[in-house]
C-alpha positions as CSV (number, residue, x, y, z in Angstrom):
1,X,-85.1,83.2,10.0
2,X,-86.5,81.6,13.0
3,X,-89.9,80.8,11.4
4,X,-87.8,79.3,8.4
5,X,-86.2,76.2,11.1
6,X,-89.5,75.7,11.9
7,X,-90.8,75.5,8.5
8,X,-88.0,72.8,7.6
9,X,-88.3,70.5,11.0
10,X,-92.3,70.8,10.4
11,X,-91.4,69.6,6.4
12,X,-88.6,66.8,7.6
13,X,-91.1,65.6,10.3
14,X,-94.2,65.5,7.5
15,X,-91.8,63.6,5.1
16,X,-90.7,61.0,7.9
17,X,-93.9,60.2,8.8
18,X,-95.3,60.1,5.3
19,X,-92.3,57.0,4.4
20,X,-92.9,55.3,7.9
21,X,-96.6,55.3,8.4
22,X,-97.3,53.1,5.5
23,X,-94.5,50.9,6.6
24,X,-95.7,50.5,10.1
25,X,-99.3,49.9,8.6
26,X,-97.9,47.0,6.2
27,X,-96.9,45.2,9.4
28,X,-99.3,45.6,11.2
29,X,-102.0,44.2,8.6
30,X,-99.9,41.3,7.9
31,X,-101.4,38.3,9.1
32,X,-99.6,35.8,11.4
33,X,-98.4,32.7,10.6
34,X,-100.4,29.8,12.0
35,X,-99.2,28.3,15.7
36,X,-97.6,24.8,14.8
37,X,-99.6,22.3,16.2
38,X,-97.5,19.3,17.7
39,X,-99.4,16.3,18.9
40,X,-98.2,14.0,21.2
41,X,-96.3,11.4,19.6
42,X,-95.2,14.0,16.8
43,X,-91.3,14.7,15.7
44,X,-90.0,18.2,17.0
45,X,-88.9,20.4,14.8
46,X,-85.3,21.7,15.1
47,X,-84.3,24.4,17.1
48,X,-81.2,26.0,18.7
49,X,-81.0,27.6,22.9
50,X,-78.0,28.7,24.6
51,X,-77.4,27.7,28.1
52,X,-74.7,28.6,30.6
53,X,-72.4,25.8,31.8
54,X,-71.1,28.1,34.9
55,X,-68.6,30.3,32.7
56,X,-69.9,30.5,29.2
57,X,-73.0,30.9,27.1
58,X,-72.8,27.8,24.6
59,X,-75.3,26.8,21.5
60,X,-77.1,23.5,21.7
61,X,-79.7,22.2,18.9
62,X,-82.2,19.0,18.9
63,X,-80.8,18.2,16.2
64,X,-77.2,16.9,17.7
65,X,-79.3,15.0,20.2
66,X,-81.8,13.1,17.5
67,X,-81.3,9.4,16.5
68,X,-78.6,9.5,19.8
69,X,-80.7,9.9,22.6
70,X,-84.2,10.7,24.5
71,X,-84.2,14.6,25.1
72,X,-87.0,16.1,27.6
73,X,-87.8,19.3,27.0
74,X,-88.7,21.3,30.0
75,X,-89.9,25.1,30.9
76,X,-89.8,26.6,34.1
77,X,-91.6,29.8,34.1
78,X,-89.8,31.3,37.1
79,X,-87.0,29.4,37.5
80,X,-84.1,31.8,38.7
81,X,-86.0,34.6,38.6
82,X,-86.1,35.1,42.2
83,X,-90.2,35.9,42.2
């Protein structure tokens, strides 16, 4: 009876790995899209970031910001990171 549970997890585990394997291998040979590559001067595409006014997280996009007004994008790497 004992040998039969092990039989069963041994056959559940074989059939798992036979339907994810392939999956997992799909992935990983499918190749990456290409980096955009912006120059200077170029339009930036749209995107969307949250930021904390002091009590919420709240959307904003380029998009509400383009024909209005200049936007500077800026990244600091450790800003409030305490490092």
């Amino acid at each position: 009876m004992k040998r039969r549970g092990i039989s069963t997890m041994l056959g559940v585990w074989l059939l798992t790995a036979a339907i994810v394997c392939p999956q997992i291998n799909a992935q990983a040979n499918k190749p990456e899209p290409a980096p955009m590559k912006l120059k200077v001067g170029d339009v930036a595409p749209d995107f969307k970031l949250q930021y904390f006014d002091g009590s919420d997280l709240k959307d904003v996009s380029l998009s509400q910001y383009r024909g209005k007004s200049n936007v500077v994008v800026a990244f600091y790497v450790f800003a409030f990171t305490g490092g």
